[in-house]
C-alpha positions as CSV (number, residue, x, y, z in Angstrom):
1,X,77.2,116.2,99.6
2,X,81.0,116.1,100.9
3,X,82.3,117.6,97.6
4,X,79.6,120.4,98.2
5,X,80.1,121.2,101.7
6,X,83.6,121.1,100.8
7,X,83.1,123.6,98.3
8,X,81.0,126.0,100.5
9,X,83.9,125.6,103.3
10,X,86.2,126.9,100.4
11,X,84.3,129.9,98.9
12,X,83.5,131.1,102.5
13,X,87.4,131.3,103.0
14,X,88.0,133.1,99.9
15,X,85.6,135.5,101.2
16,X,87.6,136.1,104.7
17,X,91.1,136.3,102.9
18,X,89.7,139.0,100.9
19,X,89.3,141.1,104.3
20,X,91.5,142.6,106.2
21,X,93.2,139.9,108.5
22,X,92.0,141.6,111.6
23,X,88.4,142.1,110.7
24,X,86.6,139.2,110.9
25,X,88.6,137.8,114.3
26,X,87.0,141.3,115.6
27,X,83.8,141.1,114.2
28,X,83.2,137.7,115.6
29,X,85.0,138.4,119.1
30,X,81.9,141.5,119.3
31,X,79.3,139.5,118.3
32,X,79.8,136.6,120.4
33,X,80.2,138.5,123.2
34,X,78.0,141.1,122.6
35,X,75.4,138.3,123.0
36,X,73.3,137.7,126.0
37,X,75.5,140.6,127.4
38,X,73.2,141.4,130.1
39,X,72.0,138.2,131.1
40,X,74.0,137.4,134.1
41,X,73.6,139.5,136.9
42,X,76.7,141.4,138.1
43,X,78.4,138.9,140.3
44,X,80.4,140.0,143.4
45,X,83.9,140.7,141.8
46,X,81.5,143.6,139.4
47,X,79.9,144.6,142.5
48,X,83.0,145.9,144.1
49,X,83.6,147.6,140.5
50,X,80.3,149.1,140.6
51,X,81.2,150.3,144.3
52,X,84.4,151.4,143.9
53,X,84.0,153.3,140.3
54,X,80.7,154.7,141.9
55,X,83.1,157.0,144.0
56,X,85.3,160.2,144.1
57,X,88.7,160.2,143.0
58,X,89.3,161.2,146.3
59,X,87.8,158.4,147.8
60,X,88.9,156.0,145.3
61,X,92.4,157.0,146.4
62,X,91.1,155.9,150.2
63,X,90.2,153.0,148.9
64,X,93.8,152.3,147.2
65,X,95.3,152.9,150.3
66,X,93.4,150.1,152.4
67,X,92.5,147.8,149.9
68,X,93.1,146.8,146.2
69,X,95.5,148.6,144.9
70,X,96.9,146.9,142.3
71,X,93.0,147.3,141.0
72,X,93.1,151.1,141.6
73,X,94.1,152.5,137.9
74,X,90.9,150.2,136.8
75,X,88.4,151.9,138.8
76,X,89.7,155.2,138.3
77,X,89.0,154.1,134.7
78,X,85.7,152.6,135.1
79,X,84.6,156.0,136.9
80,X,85.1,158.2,134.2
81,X,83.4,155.5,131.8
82,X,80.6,155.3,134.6
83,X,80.3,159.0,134.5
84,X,79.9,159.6,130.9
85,X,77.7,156.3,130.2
86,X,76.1,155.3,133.8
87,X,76.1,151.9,135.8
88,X,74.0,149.7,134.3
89,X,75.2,145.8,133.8
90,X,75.7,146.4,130.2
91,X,77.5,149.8,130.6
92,X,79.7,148.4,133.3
93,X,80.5,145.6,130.5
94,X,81.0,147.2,127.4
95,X,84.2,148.2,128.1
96,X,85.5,144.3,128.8
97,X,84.0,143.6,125.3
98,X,85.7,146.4,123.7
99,X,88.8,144.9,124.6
100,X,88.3,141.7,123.8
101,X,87.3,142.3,120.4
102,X,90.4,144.8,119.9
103,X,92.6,141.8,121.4
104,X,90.9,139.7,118.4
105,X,92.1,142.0,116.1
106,X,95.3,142.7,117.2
107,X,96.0,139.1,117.5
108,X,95.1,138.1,114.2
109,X,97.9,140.6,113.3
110,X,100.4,139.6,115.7
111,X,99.9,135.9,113.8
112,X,100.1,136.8,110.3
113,X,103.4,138.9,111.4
114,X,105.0,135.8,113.5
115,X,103.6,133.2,111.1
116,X,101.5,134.4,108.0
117,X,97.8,135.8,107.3
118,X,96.0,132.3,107.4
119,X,97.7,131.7,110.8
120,X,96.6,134.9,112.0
121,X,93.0,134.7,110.7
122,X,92.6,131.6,112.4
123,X,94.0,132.4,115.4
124,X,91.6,135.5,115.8
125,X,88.8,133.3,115.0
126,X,89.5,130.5,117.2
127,X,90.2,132.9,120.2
128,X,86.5,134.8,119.3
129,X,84.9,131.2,119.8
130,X,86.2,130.2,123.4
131,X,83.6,130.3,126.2
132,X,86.7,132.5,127.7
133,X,86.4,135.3,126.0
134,X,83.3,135.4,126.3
135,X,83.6,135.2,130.1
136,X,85.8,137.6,130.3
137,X,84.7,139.8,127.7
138,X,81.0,140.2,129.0
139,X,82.9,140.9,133.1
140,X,83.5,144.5,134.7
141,X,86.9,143.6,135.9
142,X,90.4,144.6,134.4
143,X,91.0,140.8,132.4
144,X,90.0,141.4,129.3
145,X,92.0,144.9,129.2
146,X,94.8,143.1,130.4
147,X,94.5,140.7,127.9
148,X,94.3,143.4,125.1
149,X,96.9,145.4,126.2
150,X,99.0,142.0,126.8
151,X,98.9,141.3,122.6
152,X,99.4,145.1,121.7
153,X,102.5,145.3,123.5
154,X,103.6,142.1,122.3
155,X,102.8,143.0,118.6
156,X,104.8,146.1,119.1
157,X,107.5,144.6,120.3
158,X,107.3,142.2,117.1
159,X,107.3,145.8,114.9
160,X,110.1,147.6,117.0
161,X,112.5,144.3,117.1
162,X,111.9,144.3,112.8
163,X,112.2,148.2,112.7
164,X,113.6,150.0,115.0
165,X,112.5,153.9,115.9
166,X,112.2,155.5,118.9
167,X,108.7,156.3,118.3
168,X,107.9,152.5,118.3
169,X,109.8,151.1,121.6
170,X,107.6,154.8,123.1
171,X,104.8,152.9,121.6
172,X,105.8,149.8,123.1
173,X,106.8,151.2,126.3
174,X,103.5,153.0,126.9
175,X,101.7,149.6,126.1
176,X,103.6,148.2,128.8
177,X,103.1,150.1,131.0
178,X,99.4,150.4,130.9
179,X,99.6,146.5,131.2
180,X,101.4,147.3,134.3
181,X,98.8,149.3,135.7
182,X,95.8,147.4,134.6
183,X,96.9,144.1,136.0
184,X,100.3,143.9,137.5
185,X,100.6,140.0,137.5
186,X,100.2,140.4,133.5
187,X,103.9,141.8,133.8
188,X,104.6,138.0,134.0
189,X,104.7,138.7,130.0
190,X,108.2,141.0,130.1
191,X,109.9,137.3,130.9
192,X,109.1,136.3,127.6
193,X,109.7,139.8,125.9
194,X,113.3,139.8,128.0
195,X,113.9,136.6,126.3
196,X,113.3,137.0,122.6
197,X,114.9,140.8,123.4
198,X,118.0,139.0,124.5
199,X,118.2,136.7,121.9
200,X,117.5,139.1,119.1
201,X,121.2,140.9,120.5
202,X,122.6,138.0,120.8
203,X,122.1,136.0,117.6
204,X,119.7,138.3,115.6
205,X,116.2,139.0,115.5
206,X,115.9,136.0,113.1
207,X,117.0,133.8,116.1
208,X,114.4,134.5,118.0
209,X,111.7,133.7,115.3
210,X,111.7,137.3,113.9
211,X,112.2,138.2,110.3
212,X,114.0,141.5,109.6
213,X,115.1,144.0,106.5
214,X,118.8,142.8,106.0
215,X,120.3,146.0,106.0
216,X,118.5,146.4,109.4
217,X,120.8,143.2,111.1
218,X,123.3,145.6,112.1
219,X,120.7,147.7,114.5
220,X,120.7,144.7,116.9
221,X,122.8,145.8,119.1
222,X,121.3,149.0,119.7
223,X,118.0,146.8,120.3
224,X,118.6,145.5,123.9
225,X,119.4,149.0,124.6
226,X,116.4,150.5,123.7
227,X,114.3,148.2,125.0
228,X,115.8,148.5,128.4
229,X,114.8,152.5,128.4
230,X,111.2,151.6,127.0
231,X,110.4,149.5,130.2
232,X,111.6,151.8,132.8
233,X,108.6,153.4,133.0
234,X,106.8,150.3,134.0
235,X,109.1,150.3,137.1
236,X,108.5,153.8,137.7
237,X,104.7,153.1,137.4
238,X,104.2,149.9,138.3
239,X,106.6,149.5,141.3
240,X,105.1,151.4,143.2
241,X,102.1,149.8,143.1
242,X,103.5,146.5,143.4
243,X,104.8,147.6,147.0
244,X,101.6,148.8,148.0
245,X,99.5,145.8,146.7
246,X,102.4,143.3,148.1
247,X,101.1,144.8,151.7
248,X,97.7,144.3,151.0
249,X,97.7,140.7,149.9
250,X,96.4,139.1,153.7
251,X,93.1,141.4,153.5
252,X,92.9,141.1,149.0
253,X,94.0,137.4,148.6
254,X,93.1,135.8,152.1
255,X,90.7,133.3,150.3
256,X,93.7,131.7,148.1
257,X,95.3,128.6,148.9
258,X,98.8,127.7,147.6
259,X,99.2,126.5,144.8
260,X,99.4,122.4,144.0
261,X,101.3,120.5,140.9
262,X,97.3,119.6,140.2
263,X,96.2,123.1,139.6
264,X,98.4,123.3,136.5
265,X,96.6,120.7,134.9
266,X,93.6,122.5,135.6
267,X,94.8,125.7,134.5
268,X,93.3,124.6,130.3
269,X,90.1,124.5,131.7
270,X,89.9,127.7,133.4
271,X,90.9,129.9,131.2
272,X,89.4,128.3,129.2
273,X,86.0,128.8,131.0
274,X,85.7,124.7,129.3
275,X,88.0,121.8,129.8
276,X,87.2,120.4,126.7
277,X,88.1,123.1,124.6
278,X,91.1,123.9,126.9
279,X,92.4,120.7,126.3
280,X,91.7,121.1,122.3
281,X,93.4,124.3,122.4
282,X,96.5,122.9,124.1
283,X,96.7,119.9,121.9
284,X,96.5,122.0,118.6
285,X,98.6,124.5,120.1
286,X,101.5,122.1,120.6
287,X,101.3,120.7,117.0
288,X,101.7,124.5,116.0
289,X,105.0,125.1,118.3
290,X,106.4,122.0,116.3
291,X,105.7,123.2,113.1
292,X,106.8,127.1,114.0
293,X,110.3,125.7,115.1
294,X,112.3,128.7,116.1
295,X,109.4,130.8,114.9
296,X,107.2,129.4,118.2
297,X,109.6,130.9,120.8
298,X,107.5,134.3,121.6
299,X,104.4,132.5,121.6
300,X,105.3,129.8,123.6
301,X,107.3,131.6,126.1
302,X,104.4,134.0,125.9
303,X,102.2,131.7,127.4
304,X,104.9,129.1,129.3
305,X,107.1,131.6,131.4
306,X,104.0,133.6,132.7
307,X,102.7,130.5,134.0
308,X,105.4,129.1,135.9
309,X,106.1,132.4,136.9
310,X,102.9,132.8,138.9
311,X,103.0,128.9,139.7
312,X,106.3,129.3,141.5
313,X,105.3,132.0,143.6
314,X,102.1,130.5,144.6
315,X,103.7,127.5,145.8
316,X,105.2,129.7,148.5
317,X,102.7,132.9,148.5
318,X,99.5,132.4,148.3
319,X,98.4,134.0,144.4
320,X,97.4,131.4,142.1
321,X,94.3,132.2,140.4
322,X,93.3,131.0,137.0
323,X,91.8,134.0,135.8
324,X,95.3,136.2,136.4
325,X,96.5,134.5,133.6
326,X,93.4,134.7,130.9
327,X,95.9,137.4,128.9
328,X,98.5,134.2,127.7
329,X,95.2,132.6,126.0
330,X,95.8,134.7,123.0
331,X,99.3,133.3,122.3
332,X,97.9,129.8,122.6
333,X,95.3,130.8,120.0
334,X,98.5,132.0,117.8
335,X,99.7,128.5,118.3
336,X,97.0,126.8,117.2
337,X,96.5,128.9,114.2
338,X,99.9,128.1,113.2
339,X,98.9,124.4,113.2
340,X,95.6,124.8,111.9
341,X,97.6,126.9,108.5
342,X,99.6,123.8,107.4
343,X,95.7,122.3,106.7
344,X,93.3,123.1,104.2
345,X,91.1,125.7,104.6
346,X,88.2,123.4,105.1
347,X,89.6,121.6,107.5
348,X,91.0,124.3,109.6
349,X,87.5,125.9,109.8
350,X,86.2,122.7,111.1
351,X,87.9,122.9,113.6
352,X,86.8,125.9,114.6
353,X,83.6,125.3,114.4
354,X,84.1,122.1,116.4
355,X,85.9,124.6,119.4
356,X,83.0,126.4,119.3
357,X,80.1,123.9,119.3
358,X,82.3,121.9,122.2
359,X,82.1,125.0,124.1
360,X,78.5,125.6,123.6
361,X,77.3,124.9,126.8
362,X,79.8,126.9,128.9
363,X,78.8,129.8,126.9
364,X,75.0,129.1,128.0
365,X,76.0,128.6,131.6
366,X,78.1,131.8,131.8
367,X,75.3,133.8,130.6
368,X,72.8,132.4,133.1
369,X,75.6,133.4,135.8
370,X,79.3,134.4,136.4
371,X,79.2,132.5,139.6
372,X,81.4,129.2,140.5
373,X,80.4,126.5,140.3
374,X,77.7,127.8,137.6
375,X,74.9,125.0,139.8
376,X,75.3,127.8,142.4
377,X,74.1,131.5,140.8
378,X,73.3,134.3,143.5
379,X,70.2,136.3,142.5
380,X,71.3,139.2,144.3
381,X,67.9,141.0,141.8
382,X,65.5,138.7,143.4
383,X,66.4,139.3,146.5
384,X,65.9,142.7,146.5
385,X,62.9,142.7,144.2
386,X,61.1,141.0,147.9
387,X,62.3,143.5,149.4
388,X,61.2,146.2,147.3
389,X,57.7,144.8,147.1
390,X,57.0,144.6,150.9
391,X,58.9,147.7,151.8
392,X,57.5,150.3,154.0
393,X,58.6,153.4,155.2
394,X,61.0,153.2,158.6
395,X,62.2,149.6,157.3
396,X,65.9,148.6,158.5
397,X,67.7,146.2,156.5
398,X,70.3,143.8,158.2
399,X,72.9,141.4,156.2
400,X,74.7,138.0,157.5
401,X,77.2,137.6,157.1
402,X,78.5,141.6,156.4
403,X,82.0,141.2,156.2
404,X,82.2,138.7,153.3
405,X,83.2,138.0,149.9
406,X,79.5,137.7,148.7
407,X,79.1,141.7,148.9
408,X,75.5,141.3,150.1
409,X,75.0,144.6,150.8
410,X,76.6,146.0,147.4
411,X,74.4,144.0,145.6
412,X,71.0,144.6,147.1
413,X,71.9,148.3,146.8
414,X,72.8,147.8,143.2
415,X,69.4,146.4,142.5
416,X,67.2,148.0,144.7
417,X,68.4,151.8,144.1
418,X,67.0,153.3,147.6
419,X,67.1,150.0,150.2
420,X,66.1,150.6,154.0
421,X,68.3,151.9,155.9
422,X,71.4,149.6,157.2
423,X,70.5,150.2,160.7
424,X,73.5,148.8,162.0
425,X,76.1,150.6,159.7
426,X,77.8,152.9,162.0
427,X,80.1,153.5,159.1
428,X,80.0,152.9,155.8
429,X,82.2,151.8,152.7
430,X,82.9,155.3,151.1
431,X,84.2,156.7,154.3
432,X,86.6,153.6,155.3
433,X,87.7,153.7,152.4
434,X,87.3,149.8,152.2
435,X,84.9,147.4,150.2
436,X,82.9,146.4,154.0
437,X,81.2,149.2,155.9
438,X,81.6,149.0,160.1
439,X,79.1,147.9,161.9
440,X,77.8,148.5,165.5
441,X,79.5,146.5,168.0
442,X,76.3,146.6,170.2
443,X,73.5,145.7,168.0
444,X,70.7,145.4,170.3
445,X,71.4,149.4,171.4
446,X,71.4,150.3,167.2
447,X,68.1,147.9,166.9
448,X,66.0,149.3,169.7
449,X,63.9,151.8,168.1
450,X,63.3,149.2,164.9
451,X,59.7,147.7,164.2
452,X,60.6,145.9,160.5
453,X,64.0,144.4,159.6
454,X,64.7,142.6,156.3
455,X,67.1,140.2,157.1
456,X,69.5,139.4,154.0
457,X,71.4,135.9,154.8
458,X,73.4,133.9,152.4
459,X,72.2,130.7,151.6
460,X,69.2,129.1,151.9
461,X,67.7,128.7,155.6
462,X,64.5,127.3,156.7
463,X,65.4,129.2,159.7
464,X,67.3,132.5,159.2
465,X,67.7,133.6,162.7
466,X,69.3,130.6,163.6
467,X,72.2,131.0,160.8
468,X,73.2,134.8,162.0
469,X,75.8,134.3,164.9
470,X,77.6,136.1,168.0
471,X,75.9,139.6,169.3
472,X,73.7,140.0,166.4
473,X,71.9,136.9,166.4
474,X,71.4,137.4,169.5
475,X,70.0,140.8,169.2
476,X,67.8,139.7,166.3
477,X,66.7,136.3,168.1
478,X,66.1,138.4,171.6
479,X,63.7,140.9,169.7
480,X,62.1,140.3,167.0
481,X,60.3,137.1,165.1
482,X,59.9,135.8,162.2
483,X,57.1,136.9,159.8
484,X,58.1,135.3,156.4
485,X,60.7,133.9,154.6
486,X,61.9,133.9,150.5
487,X,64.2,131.7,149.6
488,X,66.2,132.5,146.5
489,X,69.3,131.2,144.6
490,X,72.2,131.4,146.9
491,X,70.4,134.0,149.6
492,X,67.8,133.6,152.0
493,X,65.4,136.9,152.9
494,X,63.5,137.0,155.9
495,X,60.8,140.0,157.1
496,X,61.1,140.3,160.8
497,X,59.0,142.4,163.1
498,X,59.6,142.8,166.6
499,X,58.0,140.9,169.5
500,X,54.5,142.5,171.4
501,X,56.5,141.8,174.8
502,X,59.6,143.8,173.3
C-alpha cells in the first residue's frame, strides 16, 4: 500500500513538472480561494471600500484629504472596477483573488529563478494552501495587491540584476512604484532590494545569491546606478503620500497599541491566518535558508528586514499590524520550497498536503466571517433583513454607537439598499469627505416629528436604550419605548415607537 501511494505521489509529480512552473501554483491559488468566495459577509474594513469606491473621484479626493490616504490609489482603483462590474461581495473580491493567484504564479517563478523549478513549484503550491491567502485573497482591501505587486517587483529585480536593460529596471521601477501606491508600508521591501543591489556592486551579482551570464560581470557597476534612477519615481509618488498619511495616523491608526517583543512571536500566526501552519512555515522555511547559503539572502532579508522595520517603528509609533506585512509570506513560501526540493517528491508533497489539512479549519472559520476573533461574526445582513421586513414608510433609523469602527451604518446600507432615513444625520459621509457622517448635536429637536425608529446598537442588549449614552439616549429614553427587540451576532436591533404622552 506504501509502495503504491508512493508511486501515485510520484506520477502525480511527473504530471506538474511537465507544466509550466507557474501554472499549477496559480491554478490552485484560484481555486482555493475562489471557494466559498461569498460566504463571509463584507466585514467593516470592505465596508469602508464599498463606501469609499462607491464615490466620485472628486469626492474620493475629499476623502484623501481627511482620512486614509495612503488607501486612496486603492479606491480610486476599486471605483473603476465597481463601475464596470458593480458592488456585490464577490465583485468587490474578485480583484484580491486575482492577485493572489497572479502572486502564486509569479512566485513559483521567482523560486525556480533563485533556487530551481522544484523549489519554485513548491513554493507556489505551499503559499496556494495557507489559510492566508485565502484570507486575504477572498478581502476587498489592497493586501493581496500588495502582496502581488511585492513578488513582481522582486522577480524583476532578480531579471534586471542577471540582465541588465533599461527597459527592465522601467519594468522594475513601475512595479515599485505601484507597490508604493497600493500599500506604502510594503516599501519596507526596498531594504532588502537596497541590500542585494549593494552587494551585487560590491562583490557581484553572484554574491548576493544571483547567477549571471559571465560576460555580463563587468555591468555591475553600472547596476547600483540604474537602480537608483528606477526608484526615484517611488519617491516622487509615494512621498507625497507618505506625508499626507504620516498626518493622518491619530484619526486612521488610533485603535493600535505599540508594539511589544510578544507580538513578533505572534506575527506566524497572523499572517498566517493559523499558528500551526505559521509555525510549520517558519520551521521549513529556516531549513531552506541553510541549505540556500548565500543563495537565501533576498528571501530572507525579503521577509526579515521588512519586519523589524515595521517592529522598530511601532515600538515608538503606534503601526504594528500583522496584516501590513501579509506581502513577506511569499518569500517564506520560497524558503520552504527550497527545503522541501532537497526531498523527494513524495515527501515534499506531503508536506504540503499536511500545511493544508493543518490549516483546514482556519479556512472554514474565515469563510463563516472575516471578523476577529472568528467566535465573534457581525451579521450586519441580518440585521437589516429585520429591518427590511417590518419597515414602513416615514421610518427613521438611528445607530449606537455612530462614530465607530464597526461602520454600522455602512453596513445596514450595504444590505438593505434603501434603509429609513438617518434622521439624525445632519451630514453625511460623501460630503465630509470622511468614513462617519455628522450628526445632530440636539437629538431630541431632529427626533420630534418621528413615530418609528429602528435602533441599530452593537452588541447584544436585553435593553437597548439603556446601552446608547449622553444626549441621544436621553432623547431616545425621554420619547419613545420599546416595542421589540432582535438580537443578532454582534448587533442588537430594536423597533421603537414613541410614547402616547409624547
Amino acid at each position: 500500500m506504501g509502495q503504491l501511494s508512493e508511486r501515485s505521489a510520484g506520477a502525480a509529480w511527473e504530471r506538474l513538472r511537465r507544466l509550466p512552473v507557474w501554472l499549477p501554483p496559480a491554478l490552485l491559488t484560484l481555486a482555493v480561494t475562489l471557494t466559498g468566495l461569498g460566504s463571509a459577509q463584507l466585514w467593516r474594513d470592505e465596508l469602508a471600500t464599498w463606501s469609499a469606491a462607491t464615490r466620485s473621484p472628486g469626492d474620493l479626493a475629499r476623502l484623501a484629504g481627511t482620512i486614509d490616504a495612503a488607501t486612496g490609489p486603492y479606491y480610486l482603483l476599486m471605483h473603476v472596477w465597481t463601475t464596470v462590474v458593480g458592488d456585490s461581495t464577490i465583485a468587490l473580491r474578485i480583484p484580491a483573488v486575482v492577485a493572489m493567484t497572479v502572486a502564486a504564479g509569479l512566485l513559483a517563478v521567482l523560486g525556480a529563478r533563485l533556487v530551481d523549478r522544484r523549489g519554485g513549484l513548491l513554493a507556489g503550491l505551499l503559499f496556494a494552501v495557507l489559510p492566508g491567502t485565502s484570507r486575504y485573497g477572498q478581502e476587498a482591501r489592497p493586501y493581496a495587491l500588495a502582496t502581488m505587486l511585492a513578488v513582481l517587483a522582486t522577480l524583476l529585480l532578480v531579471t534586471a540584476l542577471r540582465r541588465p536593460s533599461w527597459a527592465r529596471w522601467a519594468g522594475y521601477a513601475a512595479a515599485v512604484a505601484a507597490l508604493g501606491l497600493i500599500h506604502l508600508i510594503a516599501l519596507t521591501l526596498l531594504a532588502a532590494h537596497t541590500l542585494v543591489v549593494l552587494i551585487a556592486w560590491w562583490r557581484g551579482p553572484a554574491a548576493a545569491g544571483i547567477a549571471t551570464p559571465a560576460h555580463l560581470d563587468a555591468e555591475r557597476d553600472r547596476r547600483v546606478w540604474r537602480w537608483l534612477v528606477a526608484v526615484v519615481p517611488v519617491a516622487l509618488l509615494a512621498g507625497p503620500l507618505l506625508v499626507k498619511a504620516r498626518s493622518q495616523q491619530s484619526r486612521q491608526l488610533n485603535w493600535v497599541h505599540l508594539a511589544r517583543l510578544d507580538d513578533l512571536t505572534a506575527l506566524p500566526g497572523g499572517v498566517a491566518q493559523s499558528s500551526v501552519v505559521g509555525g510549520l512555515l517558519v520551521g521549513v522555511a529556516a531549513l531552506g535558508a541553510a541549505r540556500l547559503g548565500r543563495r537565501a539572502l533576498l528571501p530572507v532579508s525579503a521577509v526579515l528586514l521588512p519586519v523589524l522595520l515595521l517592529f522598530a517603528a511601532g515600538t515608538v509609533v503606534p503601526l504594528w499590524v500583522p496584516r501590513y506585512l501579509v506581502f513577506v509570506v511569499p518569500f517564506a513560501c520560497l524558503l520552504a520550497g527550497a527545503a522541501l526540493a532537497a526531498v523527494t517528491a513524495p515527501a515534499a508533497l506531503v508536506v504540503v498536503v499536511l500545511a493544508g489539512l493543518l490549516g483546514l479549519p482556519d479556512q472554514a472559520a474565515l469563510r463563516r466571517t472575516h471578523e476577529w476573533p472568528r467566535s465573534a461574526p457581525v451579521d450586519y445582513a441580518g440585521a437589516a433583513r429585520v429591518i427590511a421586513d417590518g419597515q414602513r414608510p416615514g421610518d427613521a433609523v438611528v445607530y449606537s454607537p455612530r462614530h465607530s469602527w464597526l461602520f454600522l451604518d455602512l453596513g445596514i446600507e450595504y444590505h438593505l439598499g434603501d434603509p429609513p432615513r438617518d434622521v439624525l444625520v445632519t451630514e453625511d459621509e460623501v460630503r465630509r469627505g470622511d468614513l462617519w457622517a455628522a450628526e445632530c448635536p440636539q437629538p431630541a429637536q431632529c427626533l420630534a416629528a418621528t413615530t418609528r425608529v429602528w435602533l441599530v446598537v452593537s452588541g447584544r442588549h436585553a435593553e437597548p436604550l439603556a446601552a446608547v449614552p449622553d444626549a441621544k439616549g436621553d432623547a431616545l429614553r425621554t420619547d419613545f419605548t420599546v416595542t421589540q427587540v432582535w438580537q443578532r451576532p454582534g448587533l442588537t436591533v430594536a423597533l421603537l415607537t414613541s410614547r402616547p404622552d409624547r
